[in-house]
N, C-alpha and C positions, 0 to 999 in steps of 0.2 A: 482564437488562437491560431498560430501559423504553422503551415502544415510541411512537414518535410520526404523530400522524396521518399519512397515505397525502397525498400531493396530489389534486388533482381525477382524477375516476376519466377512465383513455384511452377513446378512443373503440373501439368493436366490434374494429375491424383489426387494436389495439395492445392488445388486451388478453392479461394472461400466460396461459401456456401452462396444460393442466394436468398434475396427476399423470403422466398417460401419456403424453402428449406428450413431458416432458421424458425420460422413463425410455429410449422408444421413439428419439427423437432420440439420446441418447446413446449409447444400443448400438449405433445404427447407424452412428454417426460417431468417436467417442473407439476403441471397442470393433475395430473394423475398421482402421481406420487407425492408431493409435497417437499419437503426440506429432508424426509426420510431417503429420496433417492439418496441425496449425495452424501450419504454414508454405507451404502450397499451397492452403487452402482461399478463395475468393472470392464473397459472396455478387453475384446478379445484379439488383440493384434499376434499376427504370425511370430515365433520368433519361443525361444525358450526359457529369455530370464522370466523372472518370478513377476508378480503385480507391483509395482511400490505403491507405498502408502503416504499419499498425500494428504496432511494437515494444514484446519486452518481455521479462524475462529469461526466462522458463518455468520461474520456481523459487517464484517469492511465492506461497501462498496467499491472500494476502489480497488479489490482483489477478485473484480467481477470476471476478469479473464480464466478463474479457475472454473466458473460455470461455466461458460462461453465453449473451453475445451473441451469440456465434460460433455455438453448438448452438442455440438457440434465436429463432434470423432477427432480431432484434432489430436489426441493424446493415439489415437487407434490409425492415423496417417502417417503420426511420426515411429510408428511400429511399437509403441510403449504401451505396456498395461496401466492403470492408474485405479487404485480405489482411495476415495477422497471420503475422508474422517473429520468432524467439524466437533469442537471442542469448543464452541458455545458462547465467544467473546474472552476469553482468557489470554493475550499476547502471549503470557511467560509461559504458559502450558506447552503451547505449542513449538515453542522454540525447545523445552524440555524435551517434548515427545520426539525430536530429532536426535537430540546428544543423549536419550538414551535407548534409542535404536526402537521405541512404540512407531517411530513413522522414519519415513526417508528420506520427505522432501517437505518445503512448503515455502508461502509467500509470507514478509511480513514488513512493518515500518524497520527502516534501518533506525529512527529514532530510538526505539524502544528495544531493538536487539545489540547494538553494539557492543554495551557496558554488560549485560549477561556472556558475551562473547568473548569479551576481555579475560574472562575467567578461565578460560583454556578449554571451554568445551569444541569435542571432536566435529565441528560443523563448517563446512565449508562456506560461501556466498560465491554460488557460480552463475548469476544473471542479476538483471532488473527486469523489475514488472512493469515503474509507471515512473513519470516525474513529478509526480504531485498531490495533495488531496488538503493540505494543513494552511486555515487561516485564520486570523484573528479579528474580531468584529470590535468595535466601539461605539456606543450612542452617540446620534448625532446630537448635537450642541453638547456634548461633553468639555470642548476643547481641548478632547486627545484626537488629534489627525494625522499622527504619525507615531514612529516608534521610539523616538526619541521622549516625547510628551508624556509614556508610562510611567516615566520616572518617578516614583513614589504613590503609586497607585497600585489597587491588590485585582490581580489575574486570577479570574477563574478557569481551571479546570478539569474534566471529568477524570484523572486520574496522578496520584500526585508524584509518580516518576514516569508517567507515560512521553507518548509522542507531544502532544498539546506543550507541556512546559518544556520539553527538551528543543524541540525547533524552534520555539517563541526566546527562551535561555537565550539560545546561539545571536537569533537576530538582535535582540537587543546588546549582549554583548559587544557585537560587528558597530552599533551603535554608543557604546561608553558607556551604556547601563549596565551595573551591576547586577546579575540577575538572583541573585542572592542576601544583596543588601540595600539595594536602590529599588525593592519592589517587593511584596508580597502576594504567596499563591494561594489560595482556597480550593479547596477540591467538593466538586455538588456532584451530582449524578447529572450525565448529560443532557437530558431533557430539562432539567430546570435551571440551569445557566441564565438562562435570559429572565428567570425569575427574579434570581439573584443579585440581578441590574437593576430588576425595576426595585427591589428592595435597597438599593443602594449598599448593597453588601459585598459585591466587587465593580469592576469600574469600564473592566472589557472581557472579552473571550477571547481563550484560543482553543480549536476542536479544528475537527474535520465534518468535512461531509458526508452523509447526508447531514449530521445532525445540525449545521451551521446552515444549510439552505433552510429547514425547516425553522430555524428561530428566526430566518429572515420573513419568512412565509408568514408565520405569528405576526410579527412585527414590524406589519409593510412600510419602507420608508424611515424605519427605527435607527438602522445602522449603517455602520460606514468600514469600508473592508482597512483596515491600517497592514496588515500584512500578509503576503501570500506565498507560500511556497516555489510557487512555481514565476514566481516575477523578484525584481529587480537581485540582490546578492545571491539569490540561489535558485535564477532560472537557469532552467538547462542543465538540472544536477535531479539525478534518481531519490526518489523518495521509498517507492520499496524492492524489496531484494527478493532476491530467487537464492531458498540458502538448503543445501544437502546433508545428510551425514558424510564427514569425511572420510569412512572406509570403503563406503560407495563410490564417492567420486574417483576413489583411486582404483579400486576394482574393476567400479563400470562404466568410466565417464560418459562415455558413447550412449548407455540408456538415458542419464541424466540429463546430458544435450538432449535426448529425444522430448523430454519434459520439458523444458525453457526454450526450445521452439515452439512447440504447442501452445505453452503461456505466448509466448511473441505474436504467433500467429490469429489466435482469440483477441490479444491487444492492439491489431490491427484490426481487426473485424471488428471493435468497438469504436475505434476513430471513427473507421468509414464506415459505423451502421450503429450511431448510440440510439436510437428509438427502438430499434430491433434489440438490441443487447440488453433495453432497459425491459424491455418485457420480458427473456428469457429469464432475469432475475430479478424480475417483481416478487415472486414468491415471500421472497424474503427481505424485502421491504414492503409489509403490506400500508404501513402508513404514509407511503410517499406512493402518489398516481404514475403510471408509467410513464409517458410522456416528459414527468419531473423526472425521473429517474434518467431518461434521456437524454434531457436537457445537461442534469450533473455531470452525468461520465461524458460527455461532448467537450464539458473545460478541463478534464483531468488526462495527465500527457502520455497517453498510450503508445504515442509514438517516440517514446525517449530514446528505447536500443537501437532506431533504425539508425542514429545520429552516430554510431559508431564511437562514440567515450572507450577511455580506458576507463576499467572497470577497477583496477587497482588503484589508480590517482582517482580516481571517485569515493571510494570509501576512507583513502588518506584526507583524501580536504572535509569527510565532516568527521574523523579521529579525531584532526587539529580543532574544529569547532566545539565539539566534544569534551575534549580536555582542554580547552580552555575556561570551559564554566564549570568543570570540575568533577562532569561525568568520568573520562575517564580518569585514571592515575597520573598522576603529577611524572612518574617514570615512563611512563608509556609513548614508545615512539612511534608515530602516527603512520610513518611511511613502514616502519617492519611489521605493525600490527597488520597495515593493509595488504604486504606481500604475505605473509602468511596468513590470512584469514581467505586470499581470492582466490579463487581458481576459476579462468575465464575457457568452460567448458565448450565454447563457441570456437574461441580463438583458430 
């Protein structure tokens, strides 16, 4: 992947860690503690708002910049408290625990939060995390090698309004597939997708990573990538969000920017240092080797905010993507949804 300049360099205080630091910080914290720190851990930064409480399920890898902050003080540089509450793989939990004030902040796929968001909950989107993590495999000699070819073939995947069919939805629509009557979905539990294949019980995947390296891993040679988030119609466009309660962001935006620098600052430090980053959060991937875990977050686009997007014509172009396939409302106008849902707490 192509790398884009760095912003202005931080001052002394905030600058990243190195080599040893992280290795040393992680042994000492992941390595002793388990998956229980990052629900009790609190940094102590100078300053007198309160701690917020950061939500998030403890299964995404590619929300690995909230560990990254968490071992590496990043949340305790940008002067912010942070206690970080994991909620176990549930997307819609955690968007809940926002709009009703159980947490404050947290990371997630814009696929899967839009249309809950639509609904008028109090929550703002004031950053991005990443550009990427969502793609779609098909058997080789299938004679599906593109996304046009799904047409009339059943899609498997691991959850049946999740992220997987909503970004897959959009692309084949952008392609004249009907994603609703020109295909069928199935929904397996993620690990056994590629069983699914060999049963001839669906015909492709769409997931995300790890659980998509892993089925490649199974099945060396098997498959063929037909689509990817982060290439051709939707490179160079955010995949997850930085989204707050919106009484907060009005009250304290200033803390809130403290937290989606921190996330920015760990999502650099995983560009330039995914073998390091993959071991701080092996914990919680014990079925994938570090060095894999490495290799993963090295393709996923941690560098997307450096790129300077408007953050509100970003969540407008995938509304329009959105309600086109019928996620959102037929009423729903993309460009007001976006200016009221963003608040660009960087700006």
């Amino acid at each position: 992947m192509s790398r884009s300049p760095h912003p202005a360099s931080p001052s002394p205080s905030s600058r990243l860690p190195t080599r040893r630091t992280l290795v040393r910080g992680a042994a000492a914290t992941l390595g002793a503690a388990g998956l229980g720190l990052l629900g009790q851990r609190a940094w102590s930064a100078d300053g007198d708002d309160k701690p917020l409480t950061l939500s998030w399920t403890g299964t995404g890898l590619c929300l690995s910049p909230i560990v990254v902050a968490n071992e590496l003080g990043y949340f305790e540089k940008n002067n912010v408290k942070v206690n970080i509450i994991n909620f176990a793989g549930a997307t819609d939990q955690v968007l809940e625990s926002i709009a009703t004030g159980k947490a404050d902040i947290s990371l997630g796929l814009i696929h899967a939060w839009l249309k809950p968001l639509e609904a008028g909950f109090d929550v703002k989107v004031v950053g991005t995390a990443h550009a990427g993590c969502i793609r779609v495999l098909a058997p080789k000699g299938s004679g599906i090698a593109s996304i046009e070819a799904v047409k009339g073939k059943t899609i498997g995947v691991a959850s049946p309004a999740g992220y997987g069919r909503q970004f897959f939805s959009t692309a084949l629509a952008r392609r004249g597939v009907n994603p609703e009557q020109d295909v069928q979905w199935r929904v397996y539990p993620a690990d056994q997708l590629d069983v699914a294949v060999k049963k001839g019980e669906i015909d492709v995947i769409a997931d995300s990573d790890p659980n998509l390296y892993l089925v490649e891993k199974r099945n060396p040679g098997a498959y063929t990538e037909i689509a990817n988030i982060l290439k051709g119609d939707f490179k160079d466009r955010l995949c997850c969000i930085v989204a707050a309660r919106g009484e907060l962001v009005k009250r304290n935006p200033k803390q809130v920017a403290g937290v989606v620098r921190a996330l920015h600052q760990a999502a650099l430090f995983i560009s330039d240092n995914p073998n390091e980053a993959g071991r701080a959060v092996s914990k919680l991937f014990p079925k994938v080797a570090q060095d894999e875990l490495g290799a993963i977050l090295a393709t996923i686009g941690y560098q997307h905010h450096t790129k300077r997007f408007d953050l509100t014509k970003e969540i407008e172009s995938y509304a329009v993507d959105l309600k086109q396939v019928g996620v959102l409302k037929k009423t729903t106008d993309p460009a007001r949804f976006a200016k009221f849902l963003t608040v660009d707490v960087l700006a």
